[in-house]
N, C-alpha and C positions, 0 to 999 in steps of 0.2 A: 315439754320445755327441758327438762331434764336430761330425757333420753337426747337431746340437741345438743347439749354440754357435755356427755358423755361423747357423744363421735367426736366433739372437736376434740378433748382432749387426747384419745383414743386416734384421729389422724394424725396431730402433730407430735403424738409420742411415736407410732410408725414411722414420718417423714426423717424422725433426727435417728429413731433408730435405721432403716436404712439408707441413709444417707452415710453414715459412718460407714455401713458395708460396702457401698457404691463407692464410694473412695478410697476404701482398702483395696476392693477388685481392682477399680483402676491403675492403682500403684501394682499391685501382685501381676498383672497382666503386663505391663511397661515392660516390669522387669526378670520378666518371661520371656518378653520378645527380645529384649538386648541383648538376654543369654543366650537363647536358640542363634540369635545373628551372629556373634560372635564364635560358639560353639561350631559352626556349618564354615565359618571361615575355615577355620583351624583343623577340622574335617576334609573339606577342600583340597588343602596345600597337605595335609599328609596323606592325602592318599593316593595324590605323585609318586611318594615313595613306599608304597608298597606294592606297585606294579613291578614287576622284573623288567629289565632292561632290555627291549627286543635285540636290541642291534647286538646285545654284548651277546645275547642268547646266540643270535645267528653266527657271530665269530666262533663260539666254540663248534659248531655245530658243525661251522665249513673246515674249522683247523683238523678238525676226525677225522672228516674226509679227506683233507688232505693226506695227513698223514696214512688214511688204510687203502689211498689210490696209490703212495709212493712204495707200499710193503710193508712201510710200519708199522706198528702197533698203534694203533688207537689209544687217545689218551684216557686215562681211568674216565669214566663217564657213569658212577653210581647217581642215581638220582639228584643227589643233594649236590654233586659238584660239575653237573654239567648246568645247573641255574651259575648266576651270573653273582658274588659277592654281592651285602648290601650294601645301598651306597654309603653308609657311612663308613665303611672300610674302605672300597674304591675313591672315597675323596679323601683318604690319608694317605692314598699310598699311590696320590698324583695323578691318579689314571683316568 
């Protein structure tokens, strides 16, 4: 008889203790996933802009050629200036 009052008390101190944690989890997982959903937008749309630009790539690529099919010298073409500006300079400067 005793040992009988012991479990109850002993289950329903368990039920409200995890019960509180079950509803922590709950809330901490919601607002997990709004972050991640959010987080993955904003991933998404930037990383449009960290692809180089093919088409601007291929414009310099053919203006070389042009220019070393007509005699001319070849424009400086170091690594870093035959990529294509990033856009956030190309959209100040109209282009």
């Amino acid at each position: 008889d005793h040992w009988k009052k012991v479990y109850e008390k002993a289950g329903q101190f368990d039920k409200e203790f995890c019960g509180g944690w079950n509803s922590e989890i709950d809330a901490l997982l919601t607002f997990a996933g709004l972050f991640s959903a959010v987080v993955t937008a904003f991933a998404v749309e930037s990383y449009k802009l960290l692809q180089p630009d093919a088409q601007e790539m291929t414009n310099r690529i053919l203006l070389n050629v042009s220019a070393s099919s007509q005699g001319g010298m070849p424009l400086s073409c170091r690594p870093d200036s035959c990529l294509p500006p990033p856009r956030s300079e190309s959209m100040r400067s109209g282009s």
